[in-house]
C-alpha positions as a Markdown table, in Angstrom:
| # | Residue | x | y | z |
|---|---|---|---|---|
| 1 | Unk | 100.2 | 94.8 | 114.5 |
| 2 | Unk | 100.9 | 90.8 | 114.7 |
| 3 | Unk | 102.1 | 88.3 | 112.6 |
| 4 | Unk | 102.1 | 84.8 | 114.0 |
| 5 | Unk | 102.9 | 81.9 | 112.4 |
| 6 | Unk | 102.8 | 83.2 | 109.0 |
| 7 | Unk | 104.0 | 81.4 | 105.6 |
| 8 | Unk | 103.6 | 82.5 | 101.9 |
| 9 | Unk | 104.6 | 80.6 | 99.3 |
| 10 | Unk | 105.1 | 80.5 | 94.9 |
| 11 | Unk | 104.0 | 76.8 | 93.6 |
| 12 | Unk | 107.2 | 75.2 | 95.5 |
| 13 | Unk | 109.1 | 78.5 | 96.5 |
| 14 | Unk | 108.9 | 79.5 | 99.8 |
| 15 | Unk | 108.8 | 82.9 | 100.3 |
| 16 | Unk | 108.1 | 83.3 | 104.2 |
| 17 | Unk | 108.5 | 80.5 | 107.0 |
| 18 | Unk | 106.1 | 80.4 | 110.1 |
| 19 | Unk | 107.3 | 84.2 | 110.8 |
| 20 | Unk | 106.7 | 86.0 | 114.4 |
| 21 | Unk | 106.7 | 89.6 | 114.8 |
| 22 | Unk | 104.7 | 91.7 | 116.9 |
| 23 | Unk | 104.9 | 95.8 | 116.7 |
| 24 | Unk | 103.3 | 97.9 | 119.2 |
| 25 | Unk | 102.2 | 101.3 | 119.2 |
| 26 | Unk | 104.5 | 104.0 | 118.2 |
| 27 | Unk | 107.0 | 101.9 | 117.8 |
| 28 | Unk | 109.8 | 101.9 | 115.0 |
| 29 | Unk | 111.0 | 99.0 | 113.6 |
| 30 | Unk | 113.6 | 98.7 | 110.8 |
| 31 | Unk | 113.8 | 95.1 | 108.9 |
| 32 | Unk | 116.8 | 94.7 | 107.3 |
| 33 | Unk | 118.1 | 91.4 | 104.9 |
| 34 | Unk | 120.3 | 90.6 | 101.7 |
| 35 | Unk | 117.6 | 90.8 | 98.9 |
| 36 | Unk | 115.5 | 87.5 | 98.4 |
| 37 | Unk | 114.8 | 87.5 | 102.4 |
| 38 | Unk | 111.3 | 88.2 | 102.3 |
| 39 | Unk | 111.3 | 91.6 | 104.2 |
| 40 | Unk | 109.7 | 93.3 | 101.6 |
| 41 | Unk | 106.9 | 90.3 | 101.0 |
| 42 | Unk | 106.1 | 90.3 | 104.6 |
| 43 | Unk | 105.3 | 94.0 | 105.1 |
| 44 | Unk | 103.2 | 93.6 | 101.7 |
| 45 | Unk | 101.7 | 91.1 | 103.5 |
| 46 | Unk | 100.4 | 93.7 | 106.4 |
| 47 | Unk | 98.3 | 95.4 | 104.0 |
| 48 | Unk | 97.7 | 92.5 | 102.1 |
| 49 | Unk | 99.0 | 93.7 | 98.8 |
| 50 | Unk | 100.6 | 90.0 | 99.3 |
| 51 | Unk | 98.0 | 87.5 | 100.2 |
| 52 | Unk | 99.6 | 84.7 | 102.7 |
| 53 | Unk | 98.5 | 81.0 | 103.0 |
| 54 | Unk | 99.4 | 79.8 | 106.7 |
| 55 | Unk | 99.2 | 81.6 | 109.9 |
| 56 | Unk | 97.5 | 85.2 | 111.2 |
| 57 | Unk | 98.0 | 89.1 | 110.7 |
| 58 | Unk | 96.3 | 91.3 | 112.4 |
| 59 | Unk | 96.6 | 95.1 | 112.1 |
| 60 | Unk | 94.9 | 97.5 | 114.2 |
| 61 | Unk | 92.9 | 94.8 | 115.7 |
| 62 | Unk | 91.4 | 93.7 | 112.5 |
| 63 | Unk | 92.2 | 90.3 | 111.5 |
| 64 | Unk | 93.4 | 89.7 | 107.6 |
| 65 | Unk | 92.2 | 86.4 | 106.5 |
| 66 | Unk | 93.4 | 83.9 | 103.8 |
| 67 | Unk | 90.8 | 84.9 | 102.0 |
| 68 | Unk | 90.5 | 88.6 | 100.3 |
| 69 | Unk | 88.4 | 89.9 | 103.1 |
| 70 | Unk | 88.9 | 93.0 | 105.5 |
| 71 | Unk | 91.3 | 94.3 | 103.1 |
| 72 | Unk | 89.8 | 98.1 | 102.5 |
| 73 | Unk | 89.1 | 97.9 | 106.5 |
| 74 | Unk | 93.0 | 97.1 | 107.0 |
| 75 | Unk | 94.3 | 99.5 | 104.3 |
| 76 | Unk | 92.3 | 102.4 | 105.9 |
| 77 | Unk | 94.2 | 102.4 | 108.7 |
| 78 | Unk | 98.0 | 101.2 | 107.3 |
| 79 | Unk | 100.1 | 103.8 | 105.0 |
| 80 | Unk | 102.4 | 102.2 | 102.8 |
| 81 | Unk | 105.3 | 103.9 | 101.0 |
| 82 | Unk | 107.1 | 102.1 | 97.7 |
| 83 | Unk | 110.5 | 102.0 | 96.3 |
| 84 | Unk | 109.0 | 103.7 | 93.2 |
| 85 | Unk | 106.9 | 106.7 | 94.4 |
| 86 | Unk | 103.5 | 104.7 | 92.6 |
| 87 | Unk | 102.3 | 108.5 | 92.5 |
| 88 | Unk | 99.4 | 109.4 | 89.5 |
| 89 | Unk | 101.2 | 110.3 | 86.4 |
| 90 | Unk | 98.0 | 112.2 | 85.4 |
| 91 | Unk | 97.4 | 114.0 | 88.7 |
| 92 | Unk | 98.7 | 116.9 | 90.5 |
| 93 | Unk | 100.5 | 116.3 | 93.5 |
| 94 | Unk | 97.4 | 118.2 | 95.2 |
| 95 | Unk | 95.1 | 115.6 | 93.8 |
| 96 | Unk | 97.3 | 112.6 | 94.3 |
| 97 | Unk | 97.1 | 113.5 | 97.7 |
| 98 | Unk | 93.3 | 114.2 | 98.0 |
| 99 | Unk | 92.3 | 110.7 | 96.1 |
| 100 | Unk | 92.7 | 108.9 | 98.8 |
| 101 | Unk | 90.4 | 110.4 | 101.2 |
| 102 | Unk | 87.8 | 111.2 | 98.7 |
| 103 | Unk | 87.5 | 107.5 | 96.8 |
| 104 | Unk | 88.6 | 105.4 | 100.0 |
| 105 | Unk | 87.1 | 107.5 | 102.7 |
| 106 | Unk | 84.7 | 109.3 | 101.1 |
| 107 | Unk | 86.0 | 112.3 | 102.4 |
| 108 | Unk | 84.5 | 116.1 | 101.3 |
| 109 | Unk | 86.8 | 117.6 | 98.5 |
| 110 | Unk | 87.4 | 120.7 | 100.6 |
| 111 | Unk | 88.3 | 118.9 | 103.6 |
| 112 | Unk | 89.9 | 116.6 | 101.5 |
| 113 | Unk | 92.5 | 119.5 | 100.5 |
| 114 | Unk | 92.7 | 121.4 | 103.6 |
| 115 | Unk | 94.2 | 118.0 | 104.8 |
| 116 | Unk | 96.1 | 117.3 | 101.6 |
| 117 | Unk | 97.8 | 120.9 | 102.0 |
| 118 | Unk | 98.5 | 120.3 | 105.8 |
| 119 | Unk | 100.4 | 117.0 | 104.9 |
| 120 | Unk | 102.5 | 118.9 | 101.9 |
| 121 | Unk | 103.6 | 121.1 | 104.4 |
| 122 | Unk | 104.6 | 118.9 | 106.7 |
| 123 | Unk | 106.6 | 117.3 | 104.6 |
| 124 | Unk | 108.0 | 120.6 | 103.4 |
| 125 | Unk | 106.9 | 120.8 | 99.7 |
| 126 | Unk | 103.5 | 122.5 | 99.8 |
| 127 | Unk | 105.2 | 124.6 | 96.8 |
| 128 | Unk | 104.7 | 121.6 | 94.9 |
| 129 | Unk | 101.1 | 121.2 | 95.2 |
| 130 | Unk | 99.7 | 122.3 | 91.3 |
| 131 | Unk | 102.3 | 120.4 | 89.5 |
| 132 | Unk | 102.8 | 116.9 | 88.5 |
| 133 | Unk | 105.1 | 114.3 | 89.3 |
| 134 | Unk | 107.3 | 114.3 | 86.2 |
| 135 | Unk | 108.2 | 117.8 | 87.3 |
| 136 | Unk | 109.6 | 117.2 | 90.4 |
| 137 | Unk | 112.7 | 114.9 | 91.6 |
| 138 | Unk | 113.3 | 111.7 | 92.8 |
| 139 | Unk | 113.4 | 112.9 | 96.5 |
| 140 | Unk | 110.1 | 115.1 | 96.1 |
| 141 | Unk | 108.1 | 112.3 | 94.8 |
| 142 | Unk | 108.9 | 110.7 | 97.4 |
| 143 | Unk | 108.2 | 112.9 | 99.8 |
| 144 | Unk | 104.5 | 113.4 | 98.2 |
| 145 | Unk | 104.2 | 110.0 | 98.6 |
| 146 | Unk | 104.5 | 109.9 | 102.0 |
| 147 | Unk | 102.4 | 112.5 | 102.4 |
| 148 | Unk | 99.7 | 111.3 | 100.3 |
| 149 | Unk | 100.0 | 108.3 | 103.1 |
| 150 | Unk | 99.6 | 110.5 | 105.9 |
| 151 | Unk | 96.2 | 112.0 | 104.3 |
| 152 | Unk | 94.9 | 108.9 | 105.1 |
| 153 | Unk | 95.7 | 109.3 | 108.8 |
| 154 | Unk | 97.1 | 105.8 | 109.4 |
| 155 | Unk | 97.8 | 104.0 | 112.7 |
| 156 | Unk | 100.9 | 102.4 | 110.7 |
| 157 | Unk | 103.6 | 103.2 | 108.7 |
| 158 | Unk | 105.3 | 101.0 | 105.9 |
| 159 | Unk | 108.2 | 101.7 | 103.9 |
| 160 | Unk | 109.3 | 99.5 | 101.5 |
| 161 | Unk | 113.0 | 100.1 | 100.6 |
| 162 | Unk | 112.0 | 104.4 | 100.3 |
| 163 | Unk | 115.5 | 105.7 | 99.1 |
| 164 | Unk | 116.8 | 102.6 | 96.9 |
| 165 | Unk | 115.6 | 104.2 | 94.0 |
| 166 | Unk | 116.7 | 108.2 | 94.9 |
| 167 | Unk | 120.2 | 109.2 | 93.8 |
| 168 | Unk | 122.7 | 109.9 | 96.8 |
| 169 | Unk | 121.8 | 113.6 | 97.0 |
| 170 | Unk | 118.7 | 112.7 | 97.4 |
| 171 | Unk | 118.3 | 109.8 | 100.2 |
| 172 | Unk | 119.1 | 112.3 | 103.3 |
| 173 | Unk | 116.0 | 114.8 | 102.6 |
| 174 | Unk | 113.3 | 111.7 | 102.8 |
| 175 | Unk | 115.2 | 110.0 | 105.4 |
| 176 | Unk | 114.8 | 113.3 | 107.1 |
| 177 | Unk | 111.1 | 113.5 | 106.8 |
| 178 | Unk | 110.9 | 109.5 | 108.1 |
| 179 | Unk | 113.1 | 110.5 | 111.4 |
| 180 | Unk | 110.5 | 113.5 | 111.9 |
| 181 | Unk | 107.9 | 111.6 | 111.7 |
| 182 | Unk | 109.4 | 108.9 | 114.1 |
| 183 | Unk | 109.7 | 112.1 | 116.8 |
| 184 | Unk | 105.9 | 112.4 | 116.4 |
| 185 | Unk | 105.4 | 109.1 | 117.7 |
| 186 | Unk | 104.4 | 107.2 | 114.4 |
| 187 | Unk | 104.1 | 103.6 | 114.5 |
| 188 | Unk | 106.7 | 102.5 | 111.7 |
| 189 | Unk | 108.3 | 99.7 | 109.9 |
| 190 | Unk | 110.7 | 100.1 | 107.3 |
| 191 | Unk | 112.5 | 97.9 | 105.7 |
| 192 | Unk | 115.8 | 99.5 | 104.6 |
| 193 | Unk | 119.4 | 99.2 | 104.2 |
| 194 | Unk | 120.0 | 102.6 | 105.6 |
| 195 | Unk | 122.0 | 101.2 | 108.9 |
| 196 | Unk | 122.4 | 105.1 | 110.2 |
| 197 | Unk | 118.7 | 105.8 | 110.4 |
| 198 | Unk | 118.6 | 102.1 | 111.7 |
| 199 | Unk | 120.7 | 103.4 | 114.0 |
| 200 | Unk | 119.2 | 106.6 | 115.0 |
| 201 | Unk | 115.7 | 106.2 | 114.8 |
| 202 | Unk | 114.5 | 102.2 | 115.4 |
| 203 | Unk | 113.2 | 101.0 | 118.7 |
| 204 | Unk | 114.2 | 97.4 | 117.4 |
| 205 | Unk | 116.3 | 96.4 | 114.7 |
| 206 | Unk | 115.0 | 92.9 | 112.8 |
| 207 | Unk | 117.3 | 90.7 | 110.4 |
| 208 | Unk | 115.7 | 88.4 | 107.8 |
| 209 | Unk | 117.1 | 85.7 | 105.7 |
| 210 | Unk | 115.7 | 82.8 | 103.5 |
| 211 | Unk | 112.3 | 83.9 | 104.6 |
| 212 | Unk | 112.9 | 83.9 | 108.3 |
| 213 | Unk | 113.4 | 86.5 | 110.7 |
| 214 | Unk | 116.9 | 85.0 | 112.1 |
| 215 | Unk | 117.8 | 87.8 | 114.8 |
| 216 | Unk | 116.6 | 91.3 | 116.2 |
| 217 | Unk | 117.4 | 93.4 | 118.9 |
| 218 | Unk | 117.9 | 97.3 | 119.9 |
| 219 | Unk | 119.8 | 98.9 | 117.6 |
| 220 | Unk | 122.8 | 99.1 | 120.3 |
| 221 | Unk | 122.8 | 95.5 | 120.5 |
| 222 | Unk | 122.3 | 94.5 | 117.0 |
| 223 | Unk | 125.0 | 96.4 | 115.6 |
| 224 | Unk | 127.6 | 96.2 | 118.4 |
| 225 | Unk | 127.1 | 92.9 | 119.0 |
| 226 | Unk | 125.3 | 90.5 | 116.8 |
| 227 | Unk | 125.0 | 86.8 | 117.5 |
| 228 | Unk | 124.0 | 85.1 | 114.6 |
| 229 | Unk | 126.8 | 84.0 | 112.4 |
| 230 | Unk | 124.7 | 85.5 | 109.2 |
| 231 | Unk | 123.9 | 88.9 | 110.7 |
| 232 | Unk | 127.8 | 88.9 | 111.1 |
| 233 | Unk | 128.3 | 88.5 | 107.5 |
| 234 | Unk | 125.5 | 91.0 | 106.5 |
| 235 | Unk | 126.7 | 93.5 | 108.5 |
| 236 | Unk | 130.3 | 93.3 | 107.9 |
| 237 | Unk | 129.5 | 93.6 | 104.1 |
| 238 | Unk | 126.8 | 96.5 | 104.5 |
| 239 | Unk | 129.1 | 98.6 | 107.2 |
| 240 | Unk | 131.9 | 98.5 | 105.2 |
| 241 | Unk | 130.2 | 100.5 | 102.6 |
């Protein structure tokens, strides 16, 4: 997955500046930035959920054009986990899981669940599979919604902010579930301010402000000793919390 060159702008706001990043299989990245950085626009951007107007992405070998094509090709292939779970209010978390396959893929129901049910369990809530979001916590949601990811079998993983919206309790149970899927080799990028699973689980560790990526390194190296004078500050301000 590659981004070169790539810029996104509102009327005069600029949003992303001729941004470089490359991620390579099974790798983990964590993108980290004060809010207003554009970390969470440019993995929108991957699965084009956020169109940009300069430069190239390509994920999985598939190029995402300017223009709105290759999108279902692209989103096939790239999972995407919000802030705000986005699960079907109306659905059970059995279905929610089994849409995606079915409508997308065109998947077999039975298949469809047998794959659903495998995912639930992997992420340790198959319990959970007849009821409906509103019945379950902040932390289980989220959990089902990462699973209802993995039912699509991605080659990528993105996680936009996943435990900002959880209460404390909550966070460690789906950071948890991302560190176990980091063992299994998936190719991730999160953007988070979770500096301990930064820590523990990213291959590389990628600071953004003002719409440009401004440093990045192994996580040894980015938190022991960063160069840039604003990674200092961010990091002195998030570490002390």
């Amino acid at each position: 997955m590659t981004a070169k060159n790539v810029s996104k702008w509102y009327g005069s706001f600029r949003v992303l500046t001729n941004v470089n990043l490359s991620v390579r299989k099974g790798e983990r990245v964590v993108i980290c930035g004060p809010s207003g950085s554009g970390k969470s626009t440019l993995i929108r951007c991957f699965n084009r959920l956020e169109a940009h107007q300069e430069g190239e992405i390509t994920v999985n070998g598939v190029r995402l054009h300017n223009k709105m094509r290759n999108v279902t090709e692209v989103r096939k292939s790239v999972g995407m986990v919000f802030q705000n779970f986005n699960l079907f209010p109306h659905m059970t978390v059995l279905m929610n899981c089994m849409a995606g396959p079915m409508w997308i893929k065109g998947v077999p129901e039975a298949e469809a669940r047998k794959t659903a049910m495998k995912f639930l369990e992997r992420v340790r809530i198959p319990e959970q599979a007849n009821k409906y979001p509103v019945q379950l916590s902040g932390g289980q949601q989220q959990r089902v919604a990462i699973a209802r990811s993995l039912c699509m079998e991605p080659a990528v993983m993105l996680f936009d902010e996943p435990t900002s919206a959880l209460d404390p309790e909550m966070v460690s149970e789906v950071l948890e579930t991302m560190t176990s899927l980091a063992q299994d080799g998936m190719t991730m990028v999160c953007v988070t301010h979770e500096m301990g699973f930064a820590r523990s689980v990213a291959d590389r560790v990628i600071f953004m402000d003002a719409g440009q990526i401004v440093e990045e390194g192994a996580p040894n190296d980015f938190f022991a000793n960063p160069q840039h004078p604003r990674t200092k500050l961010f990091l002195s301000q998030v570490l002390k919390h």
